[in-house]
Structures are given as structure tokens and as C-alpha cells.
C-alpha positions, 0 to 999 in steps of 0.5 A: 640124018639123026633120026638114021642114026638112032634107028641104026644104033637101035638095031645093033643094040637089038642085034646084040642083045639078041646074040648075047640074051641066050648065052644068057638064058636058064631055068627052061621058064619052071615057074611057067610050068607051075603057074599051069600046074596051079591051073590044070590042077583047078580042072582036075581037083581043084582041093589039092592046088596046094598039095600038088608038086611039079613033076621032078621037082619038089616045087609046090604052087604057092600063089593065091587061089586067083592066080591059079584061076588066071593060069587056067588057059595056059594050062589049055595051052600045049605048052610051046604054045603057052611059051611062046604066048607067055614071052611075048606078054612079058616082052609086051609088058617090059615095052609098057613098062619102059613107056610108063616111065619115061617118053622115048623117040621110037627108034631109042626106045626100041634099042633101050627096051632091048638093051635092058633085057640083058638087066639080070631080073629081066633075063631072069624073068624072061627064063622062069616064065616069070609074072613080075613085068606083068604086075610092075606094069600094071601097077605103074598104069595104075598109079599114073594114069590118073584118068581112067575112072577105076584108078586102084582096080589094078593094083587090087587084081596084082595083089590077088595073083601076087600078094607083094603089090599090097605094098601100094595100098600103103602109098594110096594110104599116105598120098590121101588117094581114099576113091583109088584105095576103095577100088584097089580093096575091091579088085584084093577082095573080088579076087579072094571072093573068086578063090574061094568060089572056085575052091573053097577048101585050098582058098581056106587052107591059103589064107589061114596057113600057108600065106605066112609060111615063107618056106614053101617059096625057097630058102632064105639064105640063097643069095638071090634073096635080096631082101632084108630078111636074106641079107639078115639071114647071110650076114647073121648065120641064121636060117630061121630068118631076121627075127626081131632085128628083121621086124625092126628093120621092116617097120623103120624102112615102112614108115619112114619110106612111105613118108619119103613116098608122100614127099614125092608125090606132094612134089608132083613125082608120082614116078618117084613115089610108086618107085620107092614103094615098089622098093620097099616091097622088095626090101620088106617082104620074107623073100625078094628074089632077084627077077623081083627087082624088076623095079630096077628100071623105074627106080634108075629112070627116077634116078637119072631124071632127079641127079645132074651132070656127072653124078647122073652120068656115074650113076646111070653107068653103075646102076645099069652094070650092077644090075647087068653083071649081077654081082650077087652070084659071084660069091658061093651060093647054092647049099646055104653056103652064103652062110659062110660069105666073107666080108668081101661076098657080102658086099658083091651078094647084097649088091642090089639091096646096096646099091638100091639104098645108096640111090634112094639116098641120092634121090632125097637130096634131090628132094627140094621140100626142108628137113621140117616139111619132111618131118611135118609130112611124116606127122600128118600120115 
């Protein structure tokens, strides 16, 4: 009789999720559309990959050389097709992703994977025709699936398509994990290696120039920003971006996360660990868009499964509504108009960055190592 009652609630989860995702829905998949414009422009002159700009619109391919060359048969694609084929690899990896995670019973799982499709950076995702389920998935397989004999490989091929995964070469750094780090240089450098072989003039144009410059991919103050260098930028009034404050803020975040990391991992959390990294990319990088913070539901599983009683209960009800009602577009936005957000915008737009940390700090009290293992921890890295 339970196991009826499951199955039922799953379908009316799904059932609603399925009425209220396309009131939802926007964007019509663009960044899809320049994901295939990087690989019909490999087809047709491949040297001007990074000159080319999606017709009526000003956005330019901005991806590494590999990526274009992994759009390649989209761009074969019609592009119904190639919308359809897409959305289901997406839908595919978010299952993956929640199957990573944690071990579900089928019928709640179902109606969790479809109720987290309402998660603002899933639906957000789902209408770019985004890649950022693919890589969290493949980075999740990587990191902890310990048996296959490639372990980093993954994690270097994401990298290659999307340079934020190079965060995890930090965690394999710190955790002492020197054969999955070998592997994931290897797949990075194969990936490079084929960017310049398919073409060499754009792939020198990528790495010397344009893979430092953060204004090709958007303006920094926009509140989908949810990185340091955006709340920076809001709270600061500057449009240049965080500067020293920001290198700062970066530096301090990197070393002491990735020694929170290691303390995870030396606990046996891998879960944990690969989550915080995959936080730390976000808070870290120039521009965290908020489809990027599909790290949300690692970060919540790992964070329900450390916490009790009512906090853990409190906790899952206000992380899953932050995220679902995303209150970063409630104030003004658009226009650099966050420029001038009052005190009570900069709480509701840099929700995710606030709510992340308040977690991460939940989670270390949870941490069973002493203040002076954790420090030890930090002195051997």
C-alpha cells in the first residue's frame, strides 16, 4: 500500500510540474543556438569561431575550441531536432545527477527529479539549452565512482568544453588523489590538443586573449551573477568588476574551502567534499550565472544528510524555496540598474551566494574532526 501511495504522489508531482514548468519556461534554448553556431562555424571557416555572433544578437561563442567541436552534430542537427535531442540529455543528466547523490526508492525518486525541475538553475538551464547538468553529472561520476580505472578523465573532458570544472584539479590536489589528477591533465590537455588541430588560429586567439577577458560572456553587475565578483560589483557600484577586494576574497575562499574539502573527504564524505568544490567554482569565477548553480542539489542533499531534526527540516524547506522562488530577480535588474539596489534588493539578489554560505557554515559544525585536526589538515596541504 505504501509503495501505491509513492507511486501516486510521484505522479502528481510530475503532473504539476509539468503544468507549472512552462509558465516557467524562457529564453527559446539561445544558448543552444550558440553552442551550434560554434560547430557550423568549425564546418564552414573554422578561423572565425570566435569572430561570428548569433543572428539578432550580439552574443559571440565563447566556449573552448573543444566545445565547438563537441556542437558539431547539433549543428547537423535541424534544429527541432537538435532541441529535442538536447532536452532529453539534460533530463537524462539531472536523473544522474539526483542518482549520484543519494539512493532514492523509484517511485520518489521520480517525483523528486521532477519536483526539482522547478529549481530556478534547472528550469533555467532547461530554457538556455544549457550544458550545466552535463558537466555537474560528469563531475559527480568522476569523483565518486572510485572503480573505473580512468577516474579524472571526466573531469579534464568538462574542463575542456567549460573551463569552470578546473576547480576539481584543486580538490584532487588537496585530497592526495595524484593517478585521478594525471588523468583529468590528460583528458584538459587532449582537449586543448584537439582545439588547435581542428583550428589552430581561433584555439591561439582563445588561450592567449580571450580566455581572461569575462566581458564577452555578459555584464557583471546583472543579478544573475551570483558570484563574488557580481555581489562585489552590486554592492560596490563598480562596473570594472571586485578588483583587489575581489582577488582577495578569492584567494581566502580557495584555500580555506579546499581545506574544508579535504576534511570532508578524510571523513569519508566525498558527496561533501565535490559539493563545496563545485561551490567554490561558483563563488570564485568572474561570472556564476544563476543556471550555474545547479550545484544546488548536491549542496542541499549533503546538507540534509549532515543536519537533524528540525534544522535539517528547516533547512530543506528554505533552501528548496530559495532556490524555487529565486529571489535574485525580485529587485531591479536589467540595465545595470542592481547599481543602485537598496540594502533590502542586496539581501533578496544575492540570495544564492547567502544562502550557500550560511549552509556551508551549518555543515562545518557538523564536521566531527577538532578545530586543531582542521587546522593540521590546512598545514599539510
Amino acid at each position: 500500500m505504501r509503495g501505491n501511495w509513492r507511486w501516486a504522489a510521484a505522479v502528481v508531482v510530475c503532473v504539476a510540474a509539468c503544468i507549472v514548468l512552462p509558465l516557467l519556461w524562457r529564453h527559446s534554448m539561445v544558448d543552444l543556438k550558440v553552442y551550434r553556431l560554434g560547430g557550423e562555424t568549425l564546418l564552414r571557416n573554422a578561423s572565425a569561431l570566435y569572430d561570428v555572433r548569433l543572428g539578432g544578437t550580439p552574443l559571440p561563442f565563447t566556449y573552448p575550441p573543444f566545445a565547438a567541436v563537441v556542437m558539431v552534430p547539433f549543428a547537423l542537427m535541424p534544429w527541432p531536432v537538435a532541441a529535442v535531442v538536447w532536452t532529453a540529455i539534460t533530463l537524462v543528466c539531472l536523473v544522474a545527477v539526483w542518482r549520484l547523490c543519494v539512493q532514492l526508492p523509484p517511485a520518489v525518486m521520480l517525483g523528486v527529479v521532477a519536483a526539482s525541475l522547478l529549481l530556478e538553475p534547472v528550469r533555467e538551464t532547461l530554457g538556455f539549452g544549457q550544458i550545466n547538468l552535463l558537466l555537474c553529472a560528469l563531475v559527480l561520476y568522476d569523483v565518486l565512482n572510485r572503480k573505473h580505472p580512468a577516474r579524472g578523465i571526466w573531469i579534464g573532458v568538462a574542463a575542456g568544453i567549460k573551463l569552470t570544472p578546473l576547480v576539481f584539479f584543486g580538490l584532487l590536489v588537496v585530497t592526495r588523489q595524484w593517478k585521478a589528477l594525471a588523468s583529468a591533465t590528460a583528458g584538459f590537455a587532449a582537449t586543448v590538443l584537439i582545439g588547435f588541430a581542428v583550428t589552430p588560429h581561433a584555439a591561439a586567439t582563445y588561450w592567449t586573449s580571450l580566455v581572461s577577458d569575462a566581458t564577452r560572456v555578459g555584464g557583471l553587475a546583472f543579478s544573475s551573477n551570483q558570484s563574488w565578483n557580481g555581489f562585489l560589483v552590486r554592492v560596490q557600484g563598480n562596473l570594472d568588476g571586485g578588483g583587489p577586494v575581489w582577488l582577495v576574497l578569492v584567494a581566502l575562499t580557495a584555500v580555506a574551502g579546499l581545506c574544508f574539502c579535504r576534511v570532508l573527504w578524510n571523513q569519508g564524505d566525498a558527496l561533501a567534499a565535490v559539493s563545496v568544490c563545485g561551490l567554490l567554482g561558483l563563488l570564485c569565477s568572474p561570472v556564476s550565472w544563476s543556471h550555474h548553480w545547479v550545484w544546488c542539489i548536491p549542496l542541499g542533499v549533503v546538507a540534509l544528510q549532515r543536519l537533524n531534526g528540525r534544522v535539517k527540516v528547516a533547512v530543506g524547506i528554505l533552501w528548496c524555496a530559495v532556490f524555487a522562488v529565486a529571489p535574485i530577480w525580485w529587485p531591479p535588474n536589467h540595465e545595470n540598474r542592481e547599481l543602485e539596489w537598496t540594502f533590502a534588493d542586496q539581501l533578496a539578489g544575492n540570495a544564492y551566494l547567502i544562502a550557500a554560505n550560511l549552509v556551508v557554515v551549518l555543515v562545518s559544525y557538523s564536521v566531527k574532526s577538532s578545530r586543531h585536526a582542521v587546522t593540521a589538515t590546512c598545514q599539510s596541504v
